[in-house]
KEDOBA-493102 format. One record per residue: residue in one letter; z, x, y of N, C-alpha, C, O, CB in turn. Coordinates in steps of 0.02 Angstrom, whole numbers, padded with zeros to 5 digits, always signed. Each point is the difference from the previous one (the first is absolute). Glycine has a CB too. Example, Ala and Ser with C-alpha at 12.3 -4.5 7.8 and 13.67 -1.06 7.14 Angstrom:
KEDOBA-493102
A+00390+00660-00284+00000-00045+00059+00000+00045+00060+00033+00052-00001+00029-00147-00058
S-00098+00077+00112+00003+00042+00059+00037-00039+00055+00008+00025+00055-00116+00034-00087
This chain:
KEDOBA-493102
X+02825+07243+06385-00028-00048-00048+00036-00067+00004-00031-00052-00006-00002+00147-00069
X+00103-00094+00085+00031-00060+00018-00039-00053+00058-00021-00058-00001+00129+00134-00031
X-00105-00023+00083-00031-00039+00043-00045-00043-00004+00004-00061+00008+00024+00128+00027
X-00074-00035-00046-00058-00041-00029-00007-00058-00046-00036-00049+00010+00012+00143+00008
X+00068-00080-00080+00012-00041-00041+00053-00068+00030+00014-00053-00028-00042+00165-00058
X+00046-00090+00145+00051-00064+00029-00062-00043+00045-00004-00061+00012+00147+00137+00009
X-00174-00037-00009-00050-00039+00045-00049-00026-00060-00030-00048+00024+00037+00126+00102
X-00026-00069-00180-00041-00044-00040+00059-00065-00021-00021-00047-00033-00074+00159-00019
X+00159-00110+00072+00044-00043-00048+00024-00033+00051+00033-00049-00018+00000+00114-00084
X-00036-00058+00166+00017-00028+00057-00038-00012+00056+00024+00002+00056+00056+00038-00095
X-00133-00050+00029-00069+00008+00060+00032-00077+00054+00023-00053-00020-00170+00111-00089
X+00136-00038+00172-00013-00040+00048-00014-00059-00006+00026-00040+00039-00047+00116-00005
X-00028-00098-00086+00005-00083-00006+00032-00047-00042-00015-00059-00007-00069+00084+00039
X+00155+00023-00073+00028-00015-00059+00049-00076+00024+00012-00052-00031-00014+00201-00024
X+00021-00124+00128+00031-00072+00039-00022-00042+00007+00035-00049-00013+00005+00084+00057
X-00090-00045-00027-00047-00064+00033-00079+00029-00027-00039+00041+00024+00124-00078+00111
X-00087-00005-00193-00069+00028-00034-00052-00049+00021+00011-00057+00018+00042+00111-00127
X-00119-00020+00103-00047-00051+00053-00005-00057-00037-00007-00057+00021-00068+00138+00039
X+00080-00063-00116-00022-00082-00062+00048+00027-00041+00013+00051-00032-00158-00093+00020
X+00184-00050+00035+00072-00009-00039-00005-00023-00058-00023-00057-00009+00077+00037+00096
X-00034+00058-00135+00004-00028-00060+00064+00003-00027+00031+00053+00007-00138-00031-00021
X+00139-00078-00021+00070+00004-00052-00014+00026-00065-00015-00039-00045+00063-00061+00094
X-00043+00188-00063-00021+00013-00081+00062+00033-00012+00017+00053+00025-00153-00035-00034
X+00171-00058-00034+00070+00031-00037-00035+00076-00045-00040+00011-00046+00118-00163+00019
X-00028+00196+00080-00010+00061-00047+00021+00004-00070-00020+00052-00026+00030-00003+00124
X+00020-00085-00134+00018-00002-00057-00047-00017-00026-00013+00036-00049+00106-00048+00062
X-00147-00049+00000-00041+00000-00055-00080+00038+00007-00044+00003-00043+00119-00117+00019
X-00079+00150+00117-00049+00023-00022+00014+00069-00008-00037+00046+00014-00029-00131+00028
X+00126+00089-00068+00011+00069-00041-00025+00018-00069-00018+00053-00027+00109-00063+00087
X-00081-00084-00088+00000-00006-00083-00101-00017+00014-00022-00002-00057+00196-00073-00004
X-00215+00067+00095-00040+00000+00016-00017+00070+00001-00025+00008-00056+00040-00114+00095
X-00016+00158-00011-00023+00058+00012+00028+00041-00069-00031+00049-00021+00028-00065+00164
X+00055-00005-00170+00029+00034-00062-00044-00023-00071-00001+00038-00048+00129-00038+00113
X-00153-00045-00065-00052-00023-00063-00058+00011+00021-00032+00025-00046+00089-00110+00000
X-00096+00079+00103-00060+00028+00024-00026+00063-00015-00052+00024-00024+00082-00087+00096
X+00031+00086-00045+00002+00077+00004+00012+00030-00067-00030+00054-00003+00074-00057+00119
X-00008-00012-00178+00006+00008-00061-00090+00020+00007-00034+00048+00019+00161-00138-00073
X-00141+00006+00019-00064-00006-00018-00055+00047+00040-00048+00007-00038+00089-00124+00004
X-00049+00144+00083-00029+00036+00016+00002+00072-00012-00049+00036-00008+00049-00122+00061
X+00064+00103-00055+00019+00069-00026-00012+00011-00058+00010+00054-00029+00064-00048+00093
X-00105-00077-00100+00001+00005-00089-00080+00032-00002-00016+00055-00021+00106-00185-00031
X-00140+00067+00086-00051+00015+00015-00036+00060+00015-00056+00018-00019+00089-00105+00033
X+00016+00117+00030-00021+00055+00045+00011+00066-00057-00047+00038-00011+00088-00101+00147
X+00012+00070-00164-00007+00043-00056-00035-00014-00043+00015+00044-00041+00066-00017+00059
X-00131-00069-00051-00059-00026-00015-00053+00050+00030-00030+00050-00020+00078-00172+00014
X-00047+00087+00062-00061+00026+00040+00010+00089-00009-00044+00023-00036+00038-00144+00138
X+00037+00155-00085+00031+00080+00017-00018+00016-00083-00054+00030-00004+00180-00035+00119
X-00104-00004-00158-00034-00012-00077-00084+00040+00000-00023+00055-00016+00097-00198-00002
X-00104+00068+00049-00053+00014-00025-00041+00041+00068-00058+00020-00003+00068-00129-00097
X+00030+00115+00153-00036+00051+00033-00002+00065-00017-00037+00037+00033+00054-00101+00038
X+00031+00097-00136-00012+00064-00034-00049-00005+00000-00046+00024+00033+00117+00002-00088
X-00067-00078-00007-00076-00005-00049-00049+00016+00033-00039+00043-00018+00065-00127-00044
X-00032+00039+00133-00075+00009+00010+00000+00073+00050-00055+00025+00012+00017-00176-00019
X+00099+00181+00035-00019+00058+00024-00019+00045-00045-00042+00041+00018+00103-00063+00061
X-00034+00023-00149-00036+00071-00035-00038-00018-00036-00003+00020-00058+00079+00047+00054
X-00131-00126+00040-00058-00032-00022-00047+00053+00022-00038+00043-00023+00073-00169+00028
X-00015+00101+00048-00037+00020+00069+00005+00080+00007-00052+00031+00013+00086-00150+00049
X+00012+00144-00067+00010+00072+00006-00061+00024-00076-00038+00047+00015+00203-00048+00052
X-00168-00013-00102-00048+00025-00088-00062-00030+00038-00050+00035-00006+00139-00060-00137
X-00096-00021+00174-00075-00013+00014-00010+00038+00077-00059+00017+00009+00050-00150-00086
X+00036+00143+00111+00019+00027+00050-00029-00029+00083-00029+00035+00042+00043+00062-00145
X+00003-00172+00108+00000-00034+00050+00050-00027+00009+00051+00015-00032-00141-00023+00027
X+00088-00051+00062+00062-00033+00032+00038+00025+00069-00016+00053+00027+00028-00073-00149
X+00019-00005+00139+00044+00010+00059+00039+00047+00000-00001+00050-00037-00002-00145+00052
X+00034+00083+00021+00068+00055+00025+00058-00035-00059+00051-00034+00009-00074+00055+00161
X-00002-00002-00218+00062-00063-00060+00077+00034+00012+00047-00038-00012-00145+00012-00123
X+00116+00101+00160+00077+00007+00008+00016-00024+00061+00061+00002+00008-00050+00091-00074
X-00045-00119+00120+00017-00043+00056+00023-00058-00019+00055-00017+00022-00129+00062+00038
X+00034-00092-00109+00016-00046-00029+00042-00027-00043+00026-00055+00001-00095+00076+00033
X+00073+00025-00074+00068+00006-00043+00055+00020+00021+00043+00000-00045-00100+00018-00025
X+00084+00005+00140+00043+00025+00022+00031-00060+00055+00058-00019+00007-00112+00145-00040
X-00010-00146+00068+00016-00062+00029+00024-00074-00038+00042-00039+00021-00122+00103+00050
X+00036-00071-00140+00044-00042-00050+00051+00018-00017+00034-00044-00027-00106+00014-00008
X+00103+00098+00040+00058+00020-00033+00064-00025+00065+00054-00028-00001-00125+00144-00087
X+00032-00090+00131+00061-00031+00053-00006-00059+00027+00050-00011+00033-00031+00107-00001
X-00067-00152-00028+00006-00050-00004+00053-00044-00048+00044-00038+00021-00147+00078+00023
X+00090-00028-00095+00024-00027-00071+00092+00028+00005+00047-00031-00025-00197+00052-00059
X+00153+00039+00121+00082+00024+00009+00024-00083+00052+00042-00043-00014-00057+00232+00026
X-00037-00185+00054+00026-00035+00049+00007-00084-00029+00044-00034+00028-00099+00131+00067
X+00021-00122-00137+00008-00072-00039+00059-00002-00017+00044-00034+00026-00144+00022-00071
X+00107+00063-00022+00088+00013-00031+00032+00003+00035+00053-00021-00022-00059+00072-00048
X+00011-00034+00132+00046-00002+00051+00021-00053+00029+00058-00018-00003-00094+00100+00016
X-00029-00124+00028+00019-00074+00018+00011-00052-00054+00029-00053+00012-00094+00076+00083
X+00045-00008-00152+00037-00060-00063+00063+00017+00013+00042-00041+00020-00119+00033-00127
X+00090+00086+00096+00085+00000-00025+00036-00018+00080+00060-00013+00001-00062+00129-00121
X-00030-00116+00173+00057-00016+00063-00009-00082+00003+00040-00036+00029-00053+00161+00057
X-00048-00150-00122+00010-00085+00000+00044-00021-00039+00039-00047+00011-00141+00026+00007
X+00099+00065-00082+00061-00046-00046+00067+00025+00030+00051-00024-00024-00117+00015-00102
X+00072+00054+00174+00065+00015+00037+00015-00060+00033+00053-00031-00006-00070+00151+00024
X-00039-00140+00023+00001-00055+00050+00037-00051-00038+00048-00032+00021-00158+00058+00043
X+00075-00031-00136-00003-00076-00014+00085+00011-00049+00037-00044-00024-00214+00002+00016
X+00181+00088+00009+00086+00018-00018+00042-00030+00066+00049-00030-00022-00073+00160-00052
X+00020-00132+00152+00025+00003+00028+00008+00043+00055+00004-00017+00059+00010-00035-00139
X-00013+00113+00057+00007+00062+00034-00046+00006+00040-00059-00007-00014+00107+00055-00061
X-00019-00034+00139-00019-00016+00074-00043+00094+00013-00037+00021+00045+00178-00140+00007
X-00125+00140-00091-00043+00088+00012-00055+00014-00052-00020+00054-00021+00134+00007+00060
X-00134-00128-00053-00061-00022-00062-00065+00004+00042-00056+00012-00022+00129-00106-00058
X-00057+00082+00139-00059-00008+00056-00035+00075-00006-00060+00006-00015+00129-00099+00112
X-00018+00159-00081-00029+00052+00008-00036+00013-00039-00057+00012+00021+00120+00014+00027
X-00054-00021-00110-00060+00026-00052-00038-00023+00013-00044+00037+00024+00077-00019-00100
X-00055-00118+00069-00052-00018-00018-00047+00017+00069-00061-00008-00001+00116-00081-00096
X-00020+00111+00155-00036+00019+00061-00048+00082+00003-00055+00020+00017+00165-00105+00037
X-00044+00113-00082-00022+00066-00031-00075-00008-00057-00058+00021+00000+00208+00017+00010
X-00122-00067-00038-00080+00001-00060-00048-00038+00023-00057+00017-00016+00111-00012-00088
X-00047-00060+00142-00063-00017+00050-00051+00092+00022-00046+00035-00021+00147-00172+00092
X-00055+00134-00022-00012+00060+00022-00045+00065-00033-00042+00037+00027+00144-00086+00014
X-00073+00047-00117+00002+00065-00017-00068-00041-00049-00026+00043-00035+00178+00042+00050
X-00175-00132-00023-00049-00038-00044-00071+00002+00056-00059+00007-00016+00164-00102-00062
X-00086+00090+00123-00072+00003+00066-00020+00078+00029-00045+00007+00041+00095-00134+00017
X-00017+00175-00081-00022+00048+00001-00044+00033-00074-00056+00023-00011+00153-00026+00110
X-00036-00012-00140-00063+00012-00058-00072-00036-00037-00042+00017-00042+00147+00024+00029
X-00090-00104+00057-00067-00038+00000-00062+00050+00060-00054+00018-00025+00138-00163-00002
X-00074+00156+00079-00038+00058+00036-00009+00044-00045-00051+00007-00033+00092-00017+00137
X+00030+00058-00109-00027+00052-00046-00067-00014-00065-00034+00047-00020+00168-00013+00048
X-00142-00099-00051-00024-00011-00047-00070-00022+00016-00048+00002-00039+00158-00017-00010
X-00111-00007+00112-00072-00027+00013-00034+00086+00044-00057+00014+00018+00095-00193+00004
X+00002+00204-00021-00029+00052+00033-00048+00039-00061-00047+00039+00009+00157-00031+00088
X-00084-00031-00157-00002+00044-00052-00071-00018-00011-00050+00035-00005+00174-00025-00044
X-00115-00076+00047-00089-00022-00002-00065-00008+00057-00041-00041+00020+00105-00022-00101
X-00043+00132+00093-00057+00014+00053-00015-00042+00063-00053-00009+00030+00007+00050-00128
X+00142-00078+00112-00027-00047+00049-00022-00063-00001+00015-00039+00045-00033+00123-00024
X-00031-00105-00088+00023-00059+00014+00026-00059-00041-00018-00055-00021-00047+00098+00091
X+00116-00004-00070+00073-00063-00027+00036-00030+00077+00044-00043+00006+00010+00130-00142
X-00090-00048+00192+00037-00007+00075+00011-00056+00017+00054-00013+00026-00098+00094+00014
X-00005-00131-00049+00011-00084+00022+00042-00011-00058+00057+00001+00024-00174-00050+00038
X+00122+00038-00130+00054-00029-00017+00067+00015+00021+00048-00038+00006-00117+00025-00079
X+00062+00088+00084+00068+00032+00031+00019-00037+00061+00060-00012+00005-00087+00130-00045
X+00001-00132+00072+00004-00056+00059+00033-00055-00010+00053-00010+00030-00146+00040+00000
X+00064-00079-00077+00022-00044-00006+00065-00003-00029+00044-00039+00021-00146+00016-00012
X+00112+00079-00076+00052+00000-00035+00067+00016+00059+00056-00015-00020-00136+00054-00101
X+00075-00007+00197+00051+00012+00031+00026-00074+00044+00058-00020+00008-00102+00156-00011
X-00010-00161+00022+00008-00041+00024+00019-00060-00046+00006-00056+00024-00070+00115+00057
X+00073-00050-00139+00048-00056-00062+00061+00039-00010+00056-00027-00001-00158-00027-00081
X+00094+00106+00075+00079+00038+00021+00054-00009+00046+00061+00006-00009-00122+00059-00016
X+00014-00087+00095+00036-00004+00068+00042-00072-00011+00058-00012+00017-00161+00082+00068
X+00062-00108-00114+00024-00071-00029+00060-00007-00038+00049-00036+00014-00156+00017-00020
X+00097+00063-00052+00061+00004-00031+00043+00045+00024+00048+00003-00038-00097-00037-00046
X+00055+00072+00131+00035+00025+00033+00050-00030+00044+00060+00014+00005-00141+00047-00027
X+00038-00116+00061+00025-00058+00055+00033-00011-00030+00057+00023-00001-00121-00069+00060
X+00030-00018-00116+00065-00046-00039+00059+00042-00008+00054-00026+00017-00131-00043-00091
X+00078+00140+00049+00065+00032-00015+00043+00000+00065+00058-00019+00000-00111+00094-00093
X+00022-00054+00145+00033+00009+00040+00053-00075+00037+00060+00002+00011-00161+00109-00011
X+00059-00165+00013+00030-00048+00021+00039-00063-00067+00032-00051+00014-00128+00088+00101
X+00088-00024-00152+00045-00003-00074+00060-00014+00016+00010+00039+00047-00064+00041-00109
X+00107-00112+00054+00070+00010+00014+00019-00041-00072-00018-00048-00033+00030+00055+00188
X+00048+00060-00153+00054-00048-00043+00061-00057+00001+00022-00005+00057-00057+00096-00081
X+00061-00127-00014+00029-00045+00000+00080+00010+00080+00030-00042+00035-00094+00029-00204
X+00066+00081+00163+00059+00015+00034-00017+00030+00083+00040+00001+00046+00018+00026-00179
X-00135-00003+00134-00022+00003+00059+00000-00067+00043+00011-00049-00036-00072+00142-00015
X+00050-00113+00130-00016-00029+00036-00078-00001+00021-00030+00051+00014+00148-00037-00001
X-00150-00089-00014-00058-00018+00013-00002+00018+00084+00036-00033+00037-00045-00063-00147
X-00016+00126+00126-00020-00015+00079-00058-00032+00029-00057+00016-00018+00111+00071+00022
X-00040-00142+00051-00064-00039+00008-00019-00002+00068-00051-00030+00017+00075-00039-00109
């Protein structure tokens, strides 16, 4: 599992990234740490009222695969809490702030699948898109440096 996890935190283009950008990991830590709040606030919102409407649905007896869905919001919503709390690590300083918020990337794009799977499929294109805004915020994390790292150009 290390392994792997060194290669999401160290990938091949972390040296010479194709599009250079200067983003102080410190602040898009404090960036991903209030984002990510607010979403995790939301998102337990949302998980709320997806009871509701599953044992709507279960008494009238239609709907989807709603424990696909609720299971995939459930671990989605884990993987958010995760990248807030490794951004406000970031935006603390702490240089091993990266892993989480890489980890809950991660662990947020699977339970978005899990979740579109739930709806019979087709939640699939948003699932698409939502990875490919993941991969984004993923980049920025990755080529991010802090005040004490070296820029390479």
């Amino acid at each position: 599992m290390d392994a792997l996890m060194d290669q999401l935190l160290h990938p091949s283009f972390m040296k010479d990234p194709p599009v250079k950008l200067d983003i102080p990991a410190k602040t898009l830590g404090l960036i991903y740490a209030i984002l990510g709040g607010i979403a995790a606030l939301f998102g337990l919102f949302a998980i709320f009222a997806l009871f509701g409407l599953s044992a709507i649905a279960s008494v009238v007896g239609v709907g989807g695969i709603f424990i696909l869905v609720l299971i995939g919001s459930l671990v989605s919503e884990a993987g958010t809490v995760l990248a807030a709390w490794g951004g406000y690590r970031m935006y603390q300083g702490d240089h091993a702030g990266r892993r989480p918020v890489v980890l809950g990337l991660a662990i947020s794009v699977i339970g978005g699948l899990v979740s579109s799977l739930g709806a019979y499929g087709s939640g699939l294109p948003g699932w698409i898109v939502s990875v490919a805004v993941t991969f984004v915020l993923y980049y920025l994390v990755i080529i991010s440096r802090f005040p004490d790292e070296k820029v390479s150009s």
